[in-house]
C-alpha positions in Angstrom: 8.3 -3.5 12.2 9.5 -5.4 15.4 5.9 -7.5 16.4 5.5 -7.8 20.2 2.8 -9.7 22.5 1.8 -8.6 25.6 0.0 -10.3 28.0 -1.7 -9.4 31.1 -5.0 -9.8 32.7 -5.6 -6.0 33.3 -6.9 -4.4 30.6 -6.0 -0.8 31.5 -2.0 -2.2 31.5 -2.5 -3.8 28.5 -4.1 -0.3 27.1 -0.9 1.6 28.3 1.9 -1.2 27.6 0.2 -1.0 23.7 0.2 2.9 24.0 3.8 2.9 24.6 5.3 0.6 22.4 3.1 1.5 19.5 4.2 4.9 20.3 8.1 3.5 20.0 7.4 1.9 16.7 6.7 -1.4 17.6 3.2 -3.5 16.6 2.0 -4.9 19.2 -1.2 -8.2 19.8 -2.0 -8.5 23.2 -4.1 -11.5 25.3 -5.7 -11.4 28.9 -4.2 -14.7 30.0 -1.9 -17.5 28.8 -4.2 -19.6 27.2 -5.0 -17.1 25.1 -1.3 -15.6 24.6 -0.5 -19.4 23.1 -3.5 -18.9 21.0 -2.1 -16.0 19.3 1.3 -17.5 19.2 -0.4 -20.4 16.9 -1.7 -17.7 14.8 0.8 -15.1 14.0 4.6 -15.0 14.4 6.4 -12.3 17.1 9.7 -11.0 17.7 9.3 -10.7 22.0 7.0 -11.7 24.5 6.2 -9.6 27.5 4.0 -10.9 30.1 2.6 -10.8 33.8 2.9 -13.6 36.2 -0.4 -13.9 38.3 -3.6 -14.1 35.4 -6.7 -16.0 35.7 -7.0 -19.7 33.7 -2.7 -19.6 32.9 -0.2 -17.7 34.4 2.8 -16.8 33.3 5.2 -19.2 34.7 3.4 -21.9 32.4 3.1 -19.9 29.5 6.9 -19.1 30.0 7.7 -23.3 30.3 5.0 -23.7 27.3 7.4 -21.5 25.0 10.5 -22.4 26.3 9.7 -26.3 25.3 8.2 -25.7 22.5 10.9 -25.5 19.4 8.8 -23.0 17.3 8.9 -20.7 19.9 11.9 -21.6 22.1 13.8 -18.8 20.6 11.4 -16.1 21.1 12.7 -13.3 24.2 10.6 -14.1 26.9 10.0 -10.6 29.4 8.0 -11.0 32.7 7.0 -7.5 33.4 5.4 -8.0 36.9 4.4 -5.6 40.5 6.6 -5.5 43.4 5.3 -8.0 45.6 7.5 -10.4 43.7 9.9 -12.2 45.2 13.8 -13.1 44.5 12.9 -16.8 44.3 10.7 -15.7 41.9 12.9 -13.7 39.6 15.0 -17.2 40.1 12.1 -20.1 38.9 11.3 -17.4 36.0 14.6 -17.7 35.2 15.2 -21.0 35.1 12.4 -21.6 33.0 14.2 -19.8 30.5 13.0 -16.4 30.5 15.5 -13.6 29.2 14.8 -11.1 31.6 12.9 -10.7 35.0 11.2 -7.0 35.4 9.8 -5.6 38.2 7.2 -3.2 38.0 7.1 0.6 37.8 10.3 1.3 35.2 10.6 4.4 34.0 9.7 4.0 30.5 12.5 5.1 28.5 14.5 2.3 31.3 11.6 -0.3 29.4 11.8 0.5 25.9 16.0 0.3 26.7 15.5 -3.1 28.2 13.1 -4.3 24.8 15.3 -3.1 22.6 18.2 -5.3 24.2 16.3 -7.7 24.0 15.3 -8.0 20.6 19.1 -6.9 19.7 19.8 -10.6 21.5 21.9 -8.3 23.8 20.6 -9.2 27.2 23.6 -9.6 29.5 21.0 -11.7 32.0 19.3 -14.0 30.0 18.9 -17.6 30.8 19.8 -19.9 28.2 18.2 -23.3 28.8 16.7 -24.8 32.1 19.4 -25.5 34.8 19.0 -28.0 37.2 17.2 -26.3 40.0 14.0 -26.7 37.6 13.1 -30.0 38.5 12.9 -28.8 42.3 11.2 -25.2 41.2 8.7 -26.8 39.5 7.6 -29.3 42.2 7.2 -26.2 44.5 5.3 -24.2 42.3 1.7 -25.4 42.7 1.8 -24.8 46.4 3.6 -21.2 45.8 0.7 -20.4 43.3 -1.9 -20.7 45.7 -0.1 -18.6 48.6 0.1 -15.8 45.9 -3.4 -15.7 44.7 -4.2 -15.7 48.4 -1.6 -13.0 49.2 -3.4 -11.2 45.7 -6.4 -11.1 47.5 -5.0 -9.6 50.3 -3.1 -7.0 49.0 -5.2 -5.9 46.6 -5.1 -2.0 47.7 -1.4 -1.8 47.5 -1.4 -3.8 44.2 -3.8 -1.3 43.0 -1.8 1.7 44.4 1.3 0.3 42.5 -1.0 0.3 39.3 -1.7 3.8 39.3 1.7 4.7 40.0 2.3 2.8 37.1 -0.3 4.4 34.7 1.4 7.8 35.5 4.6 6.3 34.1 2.8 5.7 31.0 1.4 8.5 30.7 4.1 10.5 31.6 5.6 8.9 28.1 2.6 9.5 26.3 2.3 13.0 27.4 5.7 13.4 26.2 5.4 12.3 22.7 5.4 14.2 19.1 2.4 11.6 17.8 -1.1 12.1 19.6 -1.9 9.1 21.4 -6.0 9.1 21.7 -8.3 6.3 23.5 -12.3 6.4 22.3 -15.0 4.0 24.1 -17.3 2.3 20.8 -19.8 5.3 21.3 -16.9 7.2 19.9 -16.6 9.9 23.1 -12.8 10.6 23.8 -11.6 8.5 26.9 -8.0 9.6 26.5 -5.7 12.1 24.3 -2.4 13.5 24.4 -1.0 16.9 25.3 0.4 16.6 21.6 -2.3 17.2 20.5 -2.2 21.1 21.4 0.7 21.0 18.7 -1.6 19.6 16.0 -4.9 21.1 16.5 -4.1 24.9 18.8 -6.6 22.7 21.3 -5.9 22.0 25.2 -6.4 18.1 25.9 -9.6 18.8 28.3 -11.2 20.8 25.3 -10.7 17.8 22.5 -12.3 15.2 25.3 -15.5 17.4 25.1 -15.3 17.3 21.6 -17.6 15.2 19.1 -15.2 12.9 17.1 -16.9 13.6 14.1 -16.1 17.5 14.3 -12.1 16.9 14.9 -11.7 16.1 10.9 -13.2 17.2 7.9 -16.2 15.6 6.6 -14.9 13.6 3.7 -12.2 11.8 6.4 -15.3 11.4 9.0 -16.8 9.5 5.8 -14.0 7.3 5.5 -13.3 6.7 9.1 -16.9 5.9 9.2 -16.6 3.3 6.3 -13.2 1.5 7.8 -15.0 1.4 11.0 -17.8 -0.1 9.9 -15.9 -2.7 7.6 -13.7 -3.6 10.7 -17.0 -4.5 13.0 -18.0 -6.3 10.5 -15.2 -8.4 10.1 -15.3 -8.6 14.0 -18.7 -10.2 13.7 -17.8 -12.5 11.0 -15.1 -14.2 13.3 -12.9 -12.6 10.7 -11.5 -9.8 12.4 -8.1 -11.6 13.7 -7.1 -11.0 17.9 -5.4 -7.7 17.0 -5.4 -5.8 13.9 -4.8 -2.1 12.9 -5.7 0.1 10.2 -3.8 2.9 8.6 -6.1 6.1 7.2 -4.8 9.4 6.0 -7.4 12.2 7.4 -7.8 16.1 7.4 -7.9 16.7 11.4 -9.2 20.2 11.9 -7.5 23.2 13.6 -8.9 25.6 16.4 -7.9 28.3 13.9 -10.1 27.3 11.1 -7.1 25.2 9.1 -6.7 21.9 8.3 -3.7 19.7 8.7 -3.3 16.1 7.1 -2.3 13.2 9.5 -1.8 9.9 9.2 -3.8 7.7 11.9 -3.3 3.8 12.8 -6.5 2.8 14.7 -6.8 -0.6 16.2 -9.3 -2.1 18.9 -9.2 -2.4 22.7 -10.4 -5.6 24.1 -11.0 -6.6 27.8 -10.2 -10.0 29.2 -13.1 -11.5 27.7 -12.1 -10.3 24.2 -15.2 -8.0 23.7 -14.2 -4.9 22.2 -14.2 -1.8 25.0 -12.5 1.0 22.5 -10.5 2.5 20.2 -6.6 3.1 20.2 -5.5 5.1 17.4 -1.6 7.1 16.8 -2.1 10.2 14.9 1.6 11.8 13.5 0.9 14.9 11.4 1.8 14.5 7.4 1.1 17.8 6.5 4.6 18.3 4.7 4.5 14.9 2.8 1.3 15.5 1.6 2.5 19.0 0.4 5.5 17.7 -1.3 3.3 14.9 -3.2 1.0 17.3 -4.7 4.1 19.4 -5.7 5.5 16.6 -7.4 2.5 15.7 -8.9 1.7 18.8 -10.3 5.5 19.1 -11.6 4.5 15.7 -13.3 1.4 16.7 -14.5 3.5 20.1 -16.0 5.9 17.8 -18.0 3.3 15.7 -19.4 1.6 18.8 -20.7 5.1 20.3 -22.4 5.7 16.5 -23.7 2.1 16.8 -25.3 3.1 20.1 -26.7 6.1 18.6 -28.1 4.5 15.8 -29.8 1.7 17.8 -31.2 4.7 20.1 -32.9 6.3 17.1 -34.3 2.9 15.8 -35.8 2.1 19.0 -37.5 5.5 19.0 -38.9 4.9 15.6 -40.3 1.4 16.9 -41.8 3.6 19.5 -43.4 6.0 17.2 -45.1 1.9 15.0 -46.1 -0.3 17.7 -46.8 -2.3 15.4 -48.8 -2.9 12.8 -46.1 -3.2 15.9 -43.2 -5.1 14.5 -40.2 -4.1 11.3 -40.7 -1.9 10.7 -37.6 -4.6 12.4 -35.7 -7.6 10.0 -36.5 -5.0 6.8 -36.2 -4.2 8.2 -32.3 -8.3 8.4 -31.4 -9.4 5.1 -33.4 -5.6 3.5 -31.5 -6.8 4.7 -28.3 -10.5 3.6 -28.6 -9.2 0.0 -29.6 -7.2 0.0 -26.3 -10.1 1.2 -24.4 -12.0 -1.8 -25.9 -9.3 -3.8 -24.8 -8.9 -3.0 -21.3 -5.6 -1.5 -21.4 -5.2 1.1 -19.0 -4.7 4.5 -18.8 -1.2 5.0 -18.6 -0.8 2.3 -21.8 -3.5 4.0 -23.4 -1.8 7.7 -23.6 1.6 6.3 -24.7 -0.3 4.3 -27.1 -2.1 7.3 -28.3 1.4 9.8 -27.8 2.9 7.2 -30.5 0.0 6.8 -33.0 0.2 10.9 -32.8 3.8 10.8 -34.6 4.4 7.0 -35.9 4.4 8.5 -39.5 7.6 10.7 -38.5 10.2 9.0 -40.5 8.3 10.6 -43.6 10.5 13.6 -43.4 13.2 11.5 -44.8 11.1 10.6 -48.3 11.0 13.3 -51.0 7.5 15.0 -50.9 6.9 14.4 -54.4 7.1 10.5 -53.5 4.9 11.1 -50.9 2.2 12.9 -53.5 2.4 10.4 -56.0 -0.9 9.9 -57.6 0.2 7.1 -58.9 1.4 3.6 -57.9 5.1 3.3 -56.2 7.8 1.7 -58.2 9.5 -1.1 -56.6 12.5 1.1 -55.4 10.1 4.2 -54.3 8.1 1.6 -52.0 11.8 0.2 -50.7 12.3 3.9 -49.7 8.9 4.4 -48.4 9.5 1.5 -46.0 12.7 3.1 -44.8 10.0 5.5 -42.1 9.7 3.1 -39.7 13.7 2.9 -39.2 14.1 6.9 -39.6 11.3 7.4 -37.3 12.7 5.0 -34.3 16.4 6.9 -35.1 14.7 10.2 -34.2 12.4 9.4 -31.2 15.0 6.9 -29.4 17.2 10.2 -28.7 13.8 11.6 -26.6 13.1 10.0 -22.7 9.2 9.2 -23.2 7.8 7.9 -20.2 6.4 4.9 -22.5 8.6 2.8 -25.1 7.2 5.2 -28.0 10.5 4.4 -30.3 9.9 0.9 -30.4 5.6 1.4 -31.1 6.9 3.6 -34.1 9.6 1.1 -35.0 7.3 -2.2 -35.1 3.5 -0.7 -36.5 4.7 -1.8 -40.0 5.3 -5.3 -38.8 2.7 -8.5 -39.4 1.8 -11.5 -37.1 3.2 -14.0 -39.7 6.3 -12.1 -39.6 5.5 -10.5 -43.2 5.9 -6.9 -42.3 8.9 -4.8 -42.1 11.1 -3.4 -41.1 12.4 -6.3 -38.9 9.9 -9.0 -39.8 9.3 -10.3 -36.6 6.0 -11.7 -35.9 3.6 -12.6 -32.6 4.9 -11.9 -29.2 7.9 -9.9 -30.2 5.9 -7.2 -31.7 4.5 -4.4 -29.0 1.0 -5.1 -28.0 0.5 -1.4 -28.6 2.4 -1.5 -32.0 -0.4 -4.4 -33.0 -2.8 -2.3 -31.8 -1.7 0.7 -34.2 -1.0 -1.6 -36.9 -4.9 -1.9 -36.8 -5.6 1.5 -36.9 -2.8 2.7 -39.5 -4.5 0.0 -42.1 -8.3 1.2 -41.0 -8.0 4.8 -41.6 -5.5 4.2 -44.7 -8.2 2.3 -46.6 -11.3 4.0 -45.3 -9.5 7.5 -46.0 -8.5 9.4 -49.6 -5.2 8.9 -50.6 -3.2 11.0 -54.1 -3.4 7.2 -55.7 -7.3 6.3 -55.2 -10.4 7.5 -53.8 -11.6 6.4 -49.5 -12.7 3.2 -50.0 -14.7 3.4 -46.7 -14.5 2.0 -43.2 -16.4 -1.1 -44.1 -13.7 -2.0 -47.1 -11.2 -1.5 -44.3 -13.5 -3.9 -41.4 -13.5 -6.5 -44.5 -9.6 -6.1 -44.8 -8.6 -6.3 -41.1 -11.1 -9.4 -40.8 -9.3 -11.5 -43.8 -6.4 -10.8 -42.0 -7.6 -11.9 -38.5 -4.6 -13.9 -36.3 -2.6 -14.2 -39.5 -1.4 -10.9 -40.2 -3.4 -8.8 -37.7 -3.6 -9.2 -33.8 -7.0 -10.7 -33.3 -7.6 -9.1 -30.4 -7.3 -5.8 -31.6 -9.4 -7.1 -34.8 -12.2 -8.1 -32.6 -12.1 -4.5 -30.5 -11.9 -2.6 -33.7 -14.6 -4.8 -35.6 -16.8 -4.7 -32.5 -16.1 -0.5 -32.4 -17.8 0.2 -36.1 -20.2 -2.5 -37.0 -22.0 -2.7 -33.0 -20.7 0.7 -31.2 -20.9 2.9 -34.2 -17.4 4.9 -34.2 -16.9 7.0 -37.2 -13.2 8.1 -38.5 -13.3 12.0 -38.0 -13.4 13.7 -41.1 -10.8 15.8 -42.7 
């Protein structure tokens, strides 16, 4: 977004100039005077400055020569935007300065947002590329034309005046015009200003919203937010913290004449007169009724899938308890002990449920090994345990075919493996294992041992917090150790029973 800086010494043209562009896209900062436009230059970067010529303390003849000598700013497009009681001369010295173009004042504003957009294209066909050599003389002059003007100010104040409202009608011919709802409020929060758009958005005429209290236009959960931004931006204000011009961007539920509600998207910002105290509130309101309509559809169409993938892995667990009758519930208590260890952790929630959508199947390769291997009541032979450690491969073979939202294929593939690099299938060890494969490596062990199995009797959960602790940052993360240690001897988590 093209950043623009406006300065002028009348706050209700600054108000309008800010209504307009913001309405056009643009951000805008703006400053009463030059000293203060350089004082915004030094803090923030801009893409166009657009200023008056007479203003109090600098004008803007030496706020032009300021940023046409200074390099960081040289290249900045320098507008004046000034009345009609300017002169050619004038138009001539602000060119020679350097200034890219010389306005004079009322334009019709589609003419002026032409004009800015040339301008910032680098397209200007009349601006002034350096000082020329009438400068030296321009500038010996100017002192002495200053002082007729601010006495020719004085006396044509009416007609300046005059030219100002005709002015303000331009502007607000432009904002009675646009889609957005363009609204000024005072700091008591009473309506000083709103669009005609705004019959569009809320079935209200504009005379009917400025009797309105601000807090009955939206619902009361957005006043509470509005509320809340407002007062963290006064705050900032009074902690010198606020910046010269900054906006805010909220998403409220503005209220219909009907009884409805639509949702709009409002960027607020605050009005300051020459002395930088705040006077009001400008705010842009553009109706996001459909986008907000289209989110929740997608969300709810995510939230749909997520429920037919849990479906899915639920059918693929029991069919893995069907092939293991005699170790049935297993993959069930290793998904709620894996997911407590990650809540211990910190892991959040979207690592958590693929964590836990893993642990829920990570025994699927078992349909590969004859049940009666699987039943043994007896110890493996060496070439039964070689098959048995086949799962992990037959398991990742199955699930890497299926587009999980989380890498469940590779938790499956890598809960078998050790820190020291002594587990299988792979045998890779530390950092190249999964953090959530370490964390179900943990679990898998805890419930195994603590559990009955065809070959032995449960040896409990504190034989299994004695096992996981030997193995602490040798075999086992010791993260997860700690988490799952800290879960059963101070938090008191049981294994569900069968």
């Amino acid at each position: 977004m093209k950043k623009i800086l406006i300065v002028d010494d009348l706050t209700e043209n600054r108000c309008l100039m800010e209504g307009l562009l913001e309405g056009a896209g643009y951000s805008t900062v703006s400053a009463p005077n030059g000293k203060e436009a350089l004082d915004r230059l030094r803090e923030a970067s801009f893409d166009l400055i657009i200023s008056d010529i007479l203003m109090p303390v600098m004008d803007g003849f030496q706020l032009c020569r300021e940023c046409k000598t200074k390099a960081q700013w040289r290249d900045i497009p320098f507008i004046f935007y000034t009345a009609t009681y300017a002169e050619k001369k004038d138009e001539a010295f602000a060119l020679a300065l350097g200034a890219d173009r010389f306005i004079i004042k009322p334009q019709e504003p589609e003419r002026l947002l032409e004009i800015l957009k040339e301008s910032l294209a680098g397209a200007s066909d009349t601006a002034a590329k350096g000082p020329v050599p009438e400068v030296t003389a321009y500038l010996a002059m100017h002192n002495e034309r200053l002082m007729e003007k601010l006495e020719k100010k004085v006396a044509d104040l009416d007609r300046v005046n005059r030219e100002l409202r005709e002015s303000e009608k331009k502007y607000r011919l432009l904002a009675d015009n646009v889609e957005d709802v363009i609204f000024l409020l005072d700091m008591d929060l009473n309506y000083a200003y709103v669009s005609p758009s705004v019959k569009s958005l809320r079935g209200y005429e504009p005379a009917e919203v400025m009797s309105q209290p601000a807090f009955a236009t939206i619902t009361p959960a957005s006043w509470e937010l509005a509320m809340k931004t407002l007062a963290e931006a006064k705050q900032l204000e009074e902690s010198g913290q606020g910046g010269f011009r900054r906006s805010w961007m909220l998403e409220l539920e503005v209220r219909r004449r009907d009884g409805s509600t639509v949702w709009t998207e409002m960027r607020i910002s605050f009005v300051r007169d020459e002395n930088n105290q705040l006077t009001g509130i400008l705010g842009v309101t553009r109706d996001i009724t459909a986008r907000k309509k289209s989110e929740e559809a997608m969300a709810a169409s995510f939230q749909n899938l997520r429920k037919a993938l849990g479906g899915t892995v639920q059918a693929i667990a029991m069919l893995v308890e069907a092939r293991d009758p005699y170790t049935a519930g297993h993959q069930r208590r290793v998904a709620d002990l894996s997911r407590a260890i990650a809540e211990e952790m910190g892991l959040d929630y979207d690592r958590k449920e693929g964590l836990r959508m893993a642990a829920m199947i990570h025994d699927i390769g078992k349909i590969s090994i004859p049940a009666e291997i699987l039943s043994k009541p007896t110890k493996l032979t060496a070439t039964e345990f070689e098959l048995i450690k086949t799962q992990p491969q037959t398991g990742y073979d199955i699930l890497k075919e299926i587009e999980f939202p989380w890498p469940i294929d590779r938790i499956v593939f890598q809960h078998h493996e050790r820190m020291d690099g002594s587990g299988y299938p792979l045998g890779v060890k530390g950092e190249e294992i999964l953090r959530e494969a370490r964390i179900l490596a943990i679990a898998d062990i805890v419930e195994a041992i603590a559990s009955h199995r065809p070959y032995r009797p449960a040896l409990g959960a504190e034989a299994a917090m004695d096992e996981i602790a030997r193995g602490r940052g040798v075999a086992y993360d010791p993260e997860a150790v700690d988490a799952c240690l800290k879960l059963f001897r101070e938090k008191g988590y049981q294994l569900e029973k069968s």
